[in-house]
C-alpha positions in Angstrom: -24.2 13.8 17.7 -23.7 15.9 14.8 -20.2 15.2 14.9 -20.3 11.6 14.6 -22.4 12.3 11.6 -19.8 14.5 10.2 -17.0 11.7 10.4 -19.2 8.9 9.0 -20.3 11.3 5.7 -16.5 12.2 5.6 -15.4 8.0 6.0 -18.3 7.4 3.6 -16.3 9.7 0.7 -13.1 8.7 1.5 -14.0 5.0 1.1 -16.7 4.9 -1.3 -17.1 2.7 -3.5 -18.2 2.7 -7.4 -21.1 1.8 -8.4 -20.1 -0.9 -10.2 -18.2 -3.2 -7.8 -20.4 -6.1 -7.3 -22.2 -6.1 -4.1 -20.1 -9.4 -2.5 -16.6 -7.2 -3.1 -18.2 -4.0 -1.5 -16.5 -4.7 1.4 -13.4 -6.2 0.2 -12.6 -2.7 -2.2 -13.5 -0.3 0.8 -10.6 -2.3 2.9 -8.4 -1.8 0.1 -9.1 1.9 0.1 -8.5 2.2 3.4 -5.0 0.6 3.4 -3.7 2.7 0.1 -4.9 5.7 2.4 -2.6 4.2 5.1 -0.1 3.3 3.4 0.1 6.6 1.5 0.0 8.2 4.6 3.2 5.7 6.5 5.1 6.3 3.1 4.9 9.9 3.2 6.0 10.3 6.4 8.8 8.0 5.9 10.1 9.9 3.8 10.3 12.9 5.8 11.8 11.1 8.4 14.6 9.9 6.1 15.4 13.0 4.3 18.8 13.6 6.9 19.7 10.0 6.1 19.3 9.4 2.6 18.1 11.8 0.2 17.8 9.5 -2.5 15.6 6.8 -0.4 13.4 9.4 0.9 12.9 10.7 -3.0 11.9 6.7 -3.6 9.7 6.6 -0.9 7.9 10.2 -1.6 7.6 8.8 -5.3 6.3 5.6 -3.8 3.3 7.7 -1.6 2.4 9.5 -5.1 2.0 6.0 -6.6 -0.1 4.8 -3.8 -2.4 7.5 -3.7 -2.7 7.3 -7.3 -3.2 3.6 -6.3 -6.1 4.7 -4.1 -8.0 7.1 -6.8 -8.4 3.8 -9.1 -9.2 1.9 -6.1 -12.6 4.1 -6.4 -13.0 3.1 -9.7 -14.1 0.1 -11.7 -10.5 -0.8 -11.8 -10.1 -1.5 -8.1 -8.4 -5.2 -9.6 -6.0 -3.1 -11.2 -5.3 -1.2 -8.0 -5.0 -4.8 -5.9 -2.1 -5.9 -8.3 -0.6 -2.3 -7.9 -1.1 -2.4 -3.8 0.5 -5.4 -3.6 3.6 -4.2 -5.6 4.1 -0.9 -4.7 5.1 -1.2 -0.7 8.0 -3.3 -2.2 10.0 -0.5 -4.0 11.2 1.4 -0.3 13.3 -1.7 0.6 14.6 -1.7 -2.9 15.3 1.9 -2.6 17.2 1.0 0.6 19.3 -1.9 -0.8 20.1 0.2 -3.9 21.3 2.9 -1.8 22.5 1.4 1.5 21.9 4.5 4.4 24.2 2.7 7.1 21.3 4.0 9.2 18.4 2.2 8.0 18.2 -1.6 8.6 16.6 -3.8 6.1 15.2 -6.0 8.4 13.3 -3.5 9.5 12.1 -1.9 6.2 11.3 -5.9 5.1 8.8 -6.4 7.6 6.4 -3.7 5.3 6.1 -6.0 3.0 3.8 -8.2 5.4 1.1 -5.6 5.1 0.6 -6.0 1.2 0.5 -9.7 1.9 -2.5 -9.6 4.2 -4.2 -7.1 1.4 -3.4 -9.6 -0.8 -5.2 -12.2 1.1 -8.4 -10.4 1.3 -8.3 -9.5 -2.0 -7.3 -12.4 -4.0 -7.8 -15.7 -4.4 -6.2 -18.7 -2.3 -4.4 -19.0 -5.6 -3.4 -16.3 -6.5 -2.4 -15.4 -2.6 0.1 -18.5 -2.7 1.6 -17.1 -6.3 2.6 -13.6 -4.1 3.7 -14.7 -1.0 6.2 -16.8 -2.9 7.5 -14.2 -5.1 7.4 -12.2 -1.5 10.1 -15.0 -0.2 12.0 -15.0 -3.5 12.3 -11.1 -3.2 13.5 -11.4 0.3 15.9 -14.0 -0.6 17.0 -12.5 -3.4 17.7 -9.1 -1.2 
């Protein structure tokens, strides 16, 4: 019993929210907390797993985790907006990293399917609006790749 206390104090810290995120986007901000923890955490080990491959991609995507836990530190802020625009940007600079450098390893299929998880972020987060306006510049980024 004691333990399950533990975890939910622990959860509590880790996605907290500040005190001045209105009470409707309480939710909303703690979601967003939890997937720049996530995503931090994916990133990281990512580029771990890629240091034999590429050194270069696994410096982008180390660089990348640093950003996203940044990311997650203003997410606990009253800048939490400012950390939705940067989750939804940030998970696209690996599959850059991997078309800049090109590890005959890697496939970019396979790194482009990330991007879906920024989307659905974005969806919670955003407006129908402004939702529309990323997944679009999403489709132009994977065209463009």
């Amino acid at each position: 019993m004691n333990i399950s206390k533990a975890i939910n104090a622990f959860l509590g810290q880790l996605l907290g929210v500040h005190a001045d995120v209105e009470p409707r986007l309480r939710r909303r901000v703690r979601l967003l907390s939890a997937f720049l923890i996530l995503m931090t955490v994916i990133t990281l080990v990512g580029s771990f797993t890629l240091k034999p491959y590429s050194v270069n991609t696994s410096y982008a995507m180390l660089g990348t985790s640093g950003l996203l836990f940044i990311t997650y530190f203003i997410s606990r802020t009253r800048f939490y907006s400012l950390a939705t625009i940067l989750a939804v940007i940030l998970p696209s600079i690996p599959p850059v990293a991997v078309i800049i450098f090109k590890p005959p390893e890697i496939n970019l299929t396979a790194e482009l399917m990330w991007l879906a998880l920024p989307l659905l972020v974005a969806s919670l987060m955003l407006t129908i609006r402004k939702t529309i306006i990323v997944a679009v510049s999403y489709i132009a980024f994977i065209n463009i790749l």
